[in-house]
C-alpha positions, 0 to 999 in steps of 0.5 A: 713190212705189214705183208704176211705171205711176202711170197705170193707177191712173186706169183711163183709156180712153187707149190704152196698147198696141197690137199691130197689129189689137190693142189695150188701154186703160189701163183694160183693162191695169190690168184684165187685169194687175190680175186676173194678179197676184192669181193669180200673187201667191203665186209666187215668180218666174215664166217669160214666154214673150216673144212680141212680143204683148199678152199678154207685156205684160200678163204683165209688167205683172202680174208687176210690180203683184203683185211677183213676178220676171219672167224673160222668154224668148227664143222662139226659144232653143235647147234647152240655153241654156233648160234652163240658165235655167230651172234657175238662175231656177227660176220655179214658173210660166209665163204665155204666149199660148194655144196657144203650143207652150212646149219642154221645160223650160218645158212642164214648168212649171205654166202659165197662159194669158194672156187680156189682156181679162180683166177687161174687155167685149172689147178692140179688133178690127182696126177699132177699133184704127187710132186711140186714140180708137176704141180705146177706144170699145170699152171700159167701163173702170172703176176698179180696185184694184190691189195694193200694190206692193212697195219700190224694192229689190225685184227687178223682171225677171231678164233673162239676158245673151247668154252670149258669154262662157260661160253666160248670167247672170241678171241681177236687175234692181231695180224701182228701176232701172227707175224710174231709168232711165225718169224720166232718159230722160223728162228727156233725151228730153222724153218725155211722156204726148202721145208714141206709141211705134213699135218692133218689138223683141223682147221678152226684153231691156231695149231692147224690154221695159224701155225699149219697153213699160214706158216708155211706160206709166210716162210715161202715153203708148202704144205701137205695136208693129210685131208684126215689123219693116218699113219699111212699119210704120214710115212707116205708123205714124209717118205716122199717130199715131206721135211716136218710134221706137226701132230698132236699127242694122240696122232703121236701115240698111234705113230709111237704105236705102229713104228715099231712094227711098220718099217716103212713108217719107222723109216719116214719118221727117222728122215724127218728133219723135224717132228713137232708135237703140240695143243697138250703134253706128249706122254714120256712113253711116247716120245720114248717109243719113237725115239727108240723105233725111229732114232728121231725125237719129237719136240713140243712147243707151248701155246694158246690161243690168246697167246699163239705161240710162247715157248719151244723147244729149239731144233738144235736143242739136245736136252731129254724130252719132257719140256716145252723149251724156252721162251720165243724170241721177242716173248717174256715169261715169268712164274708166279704164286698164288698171291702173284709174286714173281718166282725167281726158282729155276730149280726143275721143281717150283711149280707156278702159273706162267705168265706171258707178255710180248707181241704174240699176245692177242688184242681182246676178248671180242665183246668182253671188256670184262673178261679182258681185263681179268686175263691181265695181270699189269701187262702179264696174260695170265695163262691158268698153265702152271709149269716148273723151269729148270736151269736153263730156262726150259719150262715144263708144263704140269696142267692147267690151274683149275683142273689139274693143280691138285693140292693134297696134304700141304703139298702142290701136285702136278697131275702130268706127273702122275699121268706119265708114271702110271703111263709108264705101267704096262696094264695102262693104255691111257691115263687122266689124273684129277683132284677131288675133295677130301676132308683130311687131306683137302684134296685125294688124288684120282686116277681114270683109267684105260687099261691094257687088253688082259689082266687090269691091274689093280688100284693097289698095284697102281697106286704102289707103282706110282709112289715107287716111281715119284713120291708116296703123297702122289699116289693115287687113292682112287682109281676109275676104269674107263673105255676110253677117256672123253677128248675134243676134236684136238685130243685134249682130255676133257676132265670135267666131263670126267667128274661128270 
């Protein structure tokens, strides 16, 4: 079946999003997005002004059902990353809220205002909106015919990667991807129509669009949305109709912060069924505190855009956290050295670059034949993430190759490693650890970092806490104090902002 929201065909009156005082049933979505997608039908890709709202979600449901790429926009990118994505998508439209105020490159496009109540007697106010049931009593949904949608091959999203490495590239993301992935997570995850999402993402990337909005409606369930992250939105959400919560380490680490001295938050943390964490490793630290504040776990999954979704840890899955699980049904992976021969070593300490194949993977780089074929080794992406697996096949991520694979004294150091046991330091708020180079030992290991309030602890009593708690080669030799560590709009830390 080439359909990806099976359930908008029933035009039901279930909720599907909701936005705080906002909100849309399935009959209202397939309405509004039904009456987009004849307008947009023509196009031949369109821009979305990505705002964490309804009408991004109508946008690129509509994009979808009328089969017409979407290339969703970071609203706070800078001037010249967006003349460069527009110029390479070249989108001939660009959908957005009323009265959202678009830049240059992209207000010289033709534009349409995105009414997410198209189609329908009015949507759901402040106070209709709190439960599903009163939702939908607003609504007079009837069925609605929807157009055709195209074959699984079909490029779906173009998401653009972060350009930490040069420009950002357009990455053409295949409607079978996407189904790909949704359907091995509702396996992994026991992810049903019964479950009501909470998150706060952004959504201009795959984490908060792909999995936080379109997984939801692909499963027939809904989503919350916080509009902006808070742990208030969170205990009141999950306190209320909420079953999941996706969030990043960052939003983790405030909850991790909070929930021992908030009950309430402790509470809706403790009755979730499922707490997922993605986009980069969540420290030990906090999965212990909330462990410890709620009785609940937090799972992590493993993912790229290029990749959407490879690895997760499984709902019924007990092991200690740390891992990003197995592979997802239907996905391949594999570990390899440096010369690229393959790594049979599950021992939980062979460290190799994973590489993924199966139909989660993405079609190309848009516009860059070249850059394609040079993510690909034979059928195999290459991720540029190294990990270890253990026995059971449970893959553990330790950085990225280029930025946090350190190789000191003959030996190979994951930076994860080190960031989790000078975390584990009570003088240490947050940890990034890099390489540099060193004429004796090829590379010294470098630690920044942001230090409890009170008494800083000293580079000597950081270093000695780390080779007591690993090894003494994976110490630190240099030690930075920092404000605060430099992140993205995911929270990922940016260390080559570090070094600069």
């Amino acid at each position: 079946m080439n359909e990806l929201f099976p359930a908008l065909r029933t035009a039901s009156s279930r909720t599907a999003l909701r936005f705080q005082d906002r909100a849309l049933t399935y009959g209202q979505l397939a309405a509004a997005a039904g009456a987009l997608a004849e307008r947009i039908g023509a196009e031949r890709r369109v821009a979305v002004w990505a705002t964490p709202t309804l009408e991004t979600s109508v946008a690129v449901v509509a994009a979808l059902l009328a089969g017409v790429p979407a290339v969703p926009v970071n609203p706070k990118i800078g001037e010249s990353e967006l003349a460069h994505i527009v110029s390479d998508s070249a989108p001939t439209l660009v959908l957005a809220e009323p009265d959202a105020e678009l830049p240059g490159a992209l207000a010289a496009l033709p534009r349409i205002d995105v009414d997410p109540y198209e189609g329908t007697e009015g949507g759901a106010t402040a106070e209709t909106a709190t439960t599903a049931e009163a939702g939908a009593a607003r609504a007079t949904d009837q069925a609605v015919e929807l157009p055709p949608e195209p074959g699984a091959e079909a490029p779906a999203v173009i998401v653009y990667t972060s350009g930490t490495t040069g420009r950002p590239k357009g990455v053409v993301i295949p409607r079978r991807a996407i189904a790909a992935t949704l359907d091995a997570l509702e396996d992994a995850w026991q992810w049903t129509a019964d479950d009501v999402l909470v998150h706060g993402l952004p959504l201009f990337h795959v984490h908060g669009l792909i999995l936080g909005i379109l997984g939801p409606l692909r499963r027939g369930g809904t989503v919350h949305h916080l509009g902006r992250f808070s742990t208030e939105g969170v205990a009141r959400e999950l306190g209320g109709a909420g079953t999941m919560l996706f969030g990043v380490p960052t939003m983790y680490h405030r909850l991790a912060a909070e929930a021992g001295e908030n009950p309430a938050l402790a509470k809706a943390l403790g009755g979730a069924r499922l707490l997922v964490s993605g986009s980069a490793a969540l420290p030990l630290t906090d999965h212990q505190k909330i462990k410890a504040a709620t009785g609940a776990r937090v799972v992590e999954r493993y993912g790229m855009t290029e990749t959407l979704m490879n690895t997760a840890v499984r709902a019924d899955d007990t092991s200690a956290p740390g891992t990003v699980g197995v592979p997802l049904p239907g996905v391949q992976a594999r570990l390899v050295d440096e010369s690229g021969n393959v790594l049979e070593a599950s021992d939980g300490e062979t460290v190799g670059e994973i590489q993924v194949r199966g139909p989660n993977l993405f079609v190309e780089y848009l516009n860059r034949p070249d850059a394609t074929a040079e993510a690909f080794d034979g059928g195999w992406f290459r991720t540029g993430d190294m990990a270890t697996r253990d026995a059971a096949g449970r893959y553990r991520i330790v950085g990225r190759k280029a930025t946090d694979l350190i190789k000191s004294g003959g030996y190979k150091i994951g930076a994860g490693e080190i960031e989790n046991a000078l975390l584990e330091h009570p003088g240490v708020v947050e940890a990034a650890v890099t390489g540099e180079p060193d004429e004796d030992l090829g590379e010294r290991i470098v630690a920044w970092i942001v230090p409890a309030p009170g008494d800083r602890p000293t580079p000597t009593e950081l270093a000695d806490h780390v080779a007591a708690q690993l090894a003494p080669h994976k110490r630190p030799r240099v030690v930075h104090f920092l404000d605060a560590l430099p992140r993205n709009d995911m929270g990922k830390i940016l260390k080559r902002g570090l070094h600069a």
